[in-house]
C-alpha positions in Angstrom: 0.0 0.0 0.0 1.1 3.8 -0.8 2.7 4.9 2.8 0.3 7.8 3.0 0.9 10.2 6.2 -1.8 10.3 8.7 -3.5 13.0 7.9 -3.5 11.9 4.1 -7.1 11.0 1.8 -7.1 7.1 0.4 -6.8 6.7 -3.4 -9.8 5.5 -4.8 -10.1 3.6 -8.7 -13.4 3.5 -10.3 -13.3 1.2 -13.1 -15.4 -0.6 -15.6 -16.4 -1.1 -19.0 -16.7 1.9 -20.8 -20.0 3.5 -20.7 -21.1 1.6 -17.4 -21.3 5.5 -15.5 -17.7 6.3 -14.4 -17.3 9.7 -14.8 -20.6 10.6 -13.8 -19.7 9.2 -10.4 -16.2 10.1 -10.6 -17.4 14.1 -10.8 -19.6 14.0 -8.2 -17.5 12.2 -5.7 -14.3 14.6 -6.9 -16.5 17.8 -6.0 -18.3 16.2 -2.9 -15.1 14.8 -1.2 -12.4 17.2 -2.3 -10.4 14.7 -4.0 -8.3 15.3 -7.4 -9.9 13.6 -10.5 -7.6 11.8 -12.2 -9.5 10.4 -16.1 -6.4 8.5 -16.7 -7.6 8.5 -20.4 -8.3 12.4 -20.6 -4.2 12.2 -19.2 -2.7 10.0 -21.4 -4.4 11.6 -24.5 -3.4 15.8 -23.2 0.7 14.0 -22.1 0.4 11.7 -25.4 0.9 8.4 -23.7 -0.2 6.1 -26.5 1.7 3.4 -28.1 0.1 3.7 -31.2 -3.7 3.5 -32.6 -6.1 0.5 -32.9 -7.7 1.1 -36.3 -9.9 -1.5 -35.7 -11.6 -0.6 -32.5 -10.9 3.2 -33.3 -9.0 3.9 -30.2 -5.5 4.8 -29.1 -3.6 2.1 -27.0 -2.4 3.5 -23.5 1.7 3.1 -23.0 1.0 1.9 -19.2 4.1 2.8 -18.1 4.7 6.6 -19.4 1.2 7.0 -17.5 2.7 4.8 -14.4 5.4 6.9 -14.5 3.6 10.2 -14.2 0.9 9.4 -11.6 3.4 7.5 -9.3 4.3 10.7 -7.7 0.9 12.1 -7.5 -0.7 8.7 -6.0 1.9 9.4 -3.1 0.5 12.1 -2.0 -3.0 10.6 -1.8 -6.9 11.7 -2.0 -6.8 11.1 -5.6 -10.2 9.5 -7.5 -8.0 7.7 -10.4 -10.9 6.6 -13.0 -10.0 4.0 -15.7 -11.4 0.9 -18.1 -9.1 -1.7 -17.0 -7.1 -2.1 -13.4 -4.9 -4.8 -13.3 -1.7 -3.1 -14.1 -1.8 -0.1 -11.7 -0.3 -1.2 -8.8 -2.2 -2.7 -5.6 -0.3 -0.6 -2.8 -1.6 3.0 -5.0 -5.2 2.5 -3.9 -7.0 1.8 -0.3 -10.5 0.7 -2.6 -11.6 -0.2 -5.8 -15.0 0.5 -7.0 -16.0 -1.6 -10.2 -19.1 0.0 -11.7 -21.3 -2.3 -13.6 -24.3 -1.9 -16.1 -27.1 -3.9 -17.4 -25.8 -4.8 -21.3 -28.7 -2.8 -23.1 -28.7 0.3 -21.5 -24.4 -0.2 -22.1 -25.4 -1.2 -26.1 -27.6 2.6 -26.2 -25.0 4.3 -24.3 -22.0 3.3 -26.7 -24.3 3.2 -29.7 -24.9 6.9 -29.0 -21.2 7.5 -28.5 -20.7 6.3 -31.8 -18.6 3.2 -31.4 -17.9 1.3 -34.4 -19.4 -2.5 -34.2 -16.3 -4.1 -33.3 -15.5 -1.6 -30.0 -19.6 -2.0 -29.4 -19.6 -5.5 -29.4 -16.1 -6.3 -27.6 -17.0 -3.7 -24.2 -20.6 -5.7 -24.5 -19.2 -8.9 -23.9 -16.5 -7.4 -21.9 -19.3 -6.7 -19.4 -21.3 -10.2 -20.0 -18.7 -11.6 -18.7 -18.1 -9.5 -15.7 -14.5 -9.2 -17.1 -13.7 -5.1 -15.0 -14.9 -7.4 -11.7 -12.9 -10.2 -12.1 -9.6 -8.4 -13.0 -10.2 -6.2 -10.0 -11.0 -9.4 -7.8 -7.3 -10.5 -9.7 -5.4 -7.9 -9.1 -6.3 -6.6 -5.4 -7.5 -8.2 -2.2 -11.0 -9.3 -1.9 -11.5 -6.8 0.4 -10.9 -3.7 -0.7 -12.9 -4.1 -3.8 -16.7 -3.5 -4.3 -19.3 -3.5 -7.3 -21.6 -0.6 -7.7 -24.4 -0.3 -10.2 -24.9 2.3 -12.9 -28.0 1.6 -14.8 -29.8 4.3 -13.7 -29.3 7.8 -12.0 -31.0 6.3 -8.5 -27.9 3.9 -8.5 -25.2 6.1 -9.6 -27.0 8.0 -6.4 -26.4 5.0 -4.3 -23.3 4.4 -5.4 -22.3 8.0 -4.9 -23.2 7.2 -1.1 -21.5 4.1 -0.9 -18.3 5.8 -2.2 -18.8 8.1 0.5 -19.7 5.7 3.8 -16.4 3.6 2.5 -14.6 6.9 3.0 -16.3 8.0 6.6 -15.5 4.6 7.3 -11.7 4.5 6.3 -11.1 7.9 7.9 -12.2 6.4 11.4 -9.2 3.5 11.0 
């Protein structure tokens, strides 16, 4: 774990399948908590940490370790909400929870449909969730019990999860 001082906020990833209501939660719990958002792909894109481009599923491919690199002294100092599709390579001691957010696959389909994503991208993130594939990477990649699923079907669970964020934190603070 990141040797945060005392007086320090926790790092917290949200994660999930694009689409599944991230950064919807992400902004609210940013403002709400006075933490620093960190949209790890709005960072690689403005510092140009990409590999190169996937033609096929129309989308840049993240070079992991520029963005590493750059965040490892920022995740030191802690109350950072880092917000990301994928989680397994960031590494376990940056973050004190991990919030996978989840979505029923239709209202995922309209979402990404109205996003414009070509059939290929639509259909991978689609089974992608099916298959729980965000949980079980974050169920991987950090211990059981610092990682929790939240729903984001609808805005009265992107409410609840916005207060489950929020007990987890007035919990962690009383450790």
């Amino acid at each position: 774990m990141t040797e945060l001082s005392s007086d320090a906020k926790p790092n917290i990833l949200i994660t999930g399948t694009p689409g599944a209501g991230k950064s919807y939660l992400c902004e609210r719990l940013a403002s709400q908590l006075k933490f620093e958002w960190l949209d790890c792909s709005k960072i690689a894109k403005e510092n140009d940490f990409v590999e190169e481009y996937d033609e096929e599923y129309d989308c840049p491919i993240l070079d992991e370790e520029k963005l590493m690199d750059h965040l490892e002294p920022i995740m030191a100092k802690g109350g950072n909400i880092v917000e990301y599709h994928g989680c397994d390579f960031f590494p376990e001691r940056w973050f004190q929870a991990v919030f996978v957010v989840t979505c029923p696959n239709t209202t995922l389909y309209d979402r990404l449909k109205d996003r414009s994503y070509n059939e290929k991208k639509l259909t991978s993130n689609i089974q992608c969730e099916i298959f729980g594939t965000i949980l079980e990477e974050a169920r991987d990649s950090y211990k059981p019990d610092i990682v929790f699923q939240l729903k984001g079907e609808t805005k009265a669970d992107a409410h609840q999860s916005l207060k489950t964020v929020k007990n987890w934190y007035r919990m962690w603070k009383r450790k």
